[in-house]
C-alpha positions in Angstrom: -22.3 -38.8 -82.0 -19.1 -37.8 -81.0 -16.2 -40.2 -81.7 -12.8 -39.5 -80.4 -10.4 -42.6 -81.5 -7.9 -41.0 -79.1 -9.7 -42.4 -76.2 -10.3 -45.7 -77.6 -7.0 -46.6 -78.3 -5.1 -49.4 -76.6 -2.5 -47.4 -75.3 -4.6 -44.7 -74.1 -7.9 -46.4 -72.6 -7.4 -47.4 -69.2 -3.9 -46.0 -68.6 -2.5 -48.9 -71.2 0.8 -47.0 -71.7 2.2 -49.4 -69.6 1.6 -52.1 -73.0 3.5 -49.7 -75.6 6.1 -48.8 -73.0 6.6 -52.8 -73.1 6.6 -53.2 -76.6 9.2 -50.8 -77.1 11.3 -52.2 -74.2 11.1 -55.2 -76.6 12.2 -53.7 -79.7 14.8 -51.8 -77.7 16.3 -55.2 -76.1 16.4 -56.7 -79.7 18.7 -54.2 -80.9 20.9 -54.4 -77.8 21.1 -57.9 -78.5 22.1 -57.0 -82.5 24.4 -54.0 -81.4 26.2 -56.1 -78.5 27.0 -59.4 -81.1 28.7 -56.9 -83.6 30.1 -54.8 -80.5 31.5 -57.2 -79.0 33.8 -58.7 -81.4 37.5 -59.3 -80.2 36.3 -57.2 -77.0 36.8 -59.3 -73.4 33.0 -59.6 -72.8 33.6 -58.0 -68.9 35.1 -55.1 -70.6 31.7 -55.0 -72.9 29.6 -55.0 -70.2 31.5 -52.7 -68.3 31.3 -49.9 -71.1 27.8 -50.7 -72.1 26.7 -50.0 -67.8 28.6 -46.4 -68.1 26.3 -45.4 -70.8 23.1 -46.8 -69.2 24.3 -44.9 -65.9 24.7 -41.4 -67.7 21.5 -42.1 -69.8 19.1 -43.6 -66.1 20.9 -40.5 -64.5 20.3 -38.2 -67.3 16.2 -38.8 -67.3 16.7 -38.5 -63.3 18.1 -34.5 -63.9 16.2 -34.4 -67.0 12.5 -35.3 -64.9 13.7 -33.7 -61.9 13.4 -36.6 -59.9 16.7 -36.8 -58.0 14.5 -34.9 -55.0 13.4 -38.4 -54.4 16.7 -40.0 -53.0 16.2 -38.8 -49.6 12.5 -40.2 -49.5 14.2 -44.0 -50.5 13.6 -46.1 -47.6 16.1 -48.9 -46.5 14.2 -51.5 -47.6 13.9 -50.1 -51.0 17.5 -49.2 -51.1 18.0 -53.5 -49.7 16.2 -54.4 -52.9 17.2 -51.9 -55.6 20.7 -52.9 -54.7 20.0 -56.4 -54.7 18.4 -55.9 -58.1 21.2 -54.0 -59.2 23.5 -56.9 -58.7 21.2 -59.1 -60.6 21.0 -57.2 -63.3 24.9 -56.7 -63.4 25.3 -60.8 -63.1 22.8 -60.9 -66.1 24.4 -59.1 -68.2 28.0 -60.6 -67.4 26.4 -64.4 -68.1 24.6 -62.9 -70.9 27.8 -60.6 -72.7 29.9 -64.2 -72.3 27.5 -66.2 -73.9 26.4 -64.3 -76.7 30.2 -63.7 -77.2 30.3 -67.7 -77.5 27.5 -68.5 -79.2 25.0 -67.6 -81.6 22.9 -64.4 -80.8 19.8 -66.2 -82.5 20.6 -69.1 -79.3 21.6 -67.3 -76.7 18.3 -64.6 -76.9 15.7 -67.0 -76.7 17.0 -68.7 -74.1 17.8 -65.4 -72.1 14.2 -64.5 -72.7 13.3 -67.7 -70.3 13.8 -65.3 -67.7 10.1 -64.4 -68.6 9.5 -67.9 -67.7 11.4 -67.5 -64.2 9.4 -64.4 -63.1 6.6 -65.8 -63.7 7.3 -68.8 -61.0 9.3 -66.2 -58.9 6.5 -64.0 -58.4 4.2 -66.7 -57.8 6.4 -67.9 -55.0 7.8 -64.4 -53.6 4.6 -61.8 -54.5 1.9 -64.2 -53.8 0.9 -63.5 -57.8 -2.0 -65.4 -59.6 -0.3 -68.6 -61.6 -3.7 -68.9 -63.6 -4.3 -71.7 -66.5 -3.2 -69.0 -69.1 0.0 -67.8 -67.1 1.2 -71.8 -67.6 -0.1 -72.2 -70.9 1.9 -69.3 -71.8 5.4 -70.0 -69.7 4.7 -74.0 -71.4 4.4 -72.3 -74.8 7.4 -69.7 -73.7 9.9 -73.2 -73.4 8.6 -74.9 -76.0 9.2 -72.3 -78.3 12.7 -71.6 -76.6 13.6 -75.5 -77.2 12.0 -74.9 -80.7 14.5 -72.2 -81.8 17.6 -73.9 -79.8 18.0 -77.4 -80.7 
């Protein structure tokens, strides 16, 4: 019998890369949150953010050169440049609320209750994509807030 563990991994069976990709997002948004709070000491928290989106534009533009990917700007349709801008000014309102409050409050507060966004995507796609809310997508968003409340009061 031939047994290759490679191909029975979780991250490799099924095209899971997508799961290790996420976990590592996770990891990576912990430390921003970490690296900000010390960062961001006696620093006006629009300037923060400001400095912190010129070194995520060099790095998303780097990986663009880097993959040779920046073919692909011609082939962008209008709708997708609508909603990638749209996205973009979402994100940049994020992290402007989110710089101001974790400069105000407790990075240990203000995380959890930034991660509710999980929460909020989950309705929003519901509502917007027409994705499944299934008994274990509101378990989970129920369990999501309680645990938020949990670590904030």
């Amino acid at each position: 019998m031939n047994f290759d563990a490679s191909k029975t991994s979780v991250f490799t069976r099924g095209n899971h890369m997508w799961l290790l990709l996420a976990l590592l997002s996770a990891v990576f948004a912990a430390l921003t949150s970490i690296l900000a709070k010390v960062g961001i000491d006696g620093v006006n928290s629009n300037l923060a953010t400001a400095v912190r989106t010129v070194v995520v534009v060099f790095m998303a533009w780097g990986m663009v050169f880097i993959t040779s990917a920046q073919g692909g700007i011609a082939d962008i349709s209008p709708k997708s440049w609508l909603f990638l801008i749209l996205s973009g000014l979402a994100t940049g309102a994020s992290w402007l609320c989110y710089y101001k409050a974790l400069q105000l409050g407790e990075a240990s507060k203000v995380v959890p209750i930034d991660k509710l966004s999980v929460v909020f995507t989950l309705i929003l796609a519901f509502v917007f994509l027409h994705e499944q809310f299934t008994w274990k997508s509101v378990v989970g968003a129920l369990l999501i807030t309680a645990g938020t409340l949990a670590m904030v009061l």
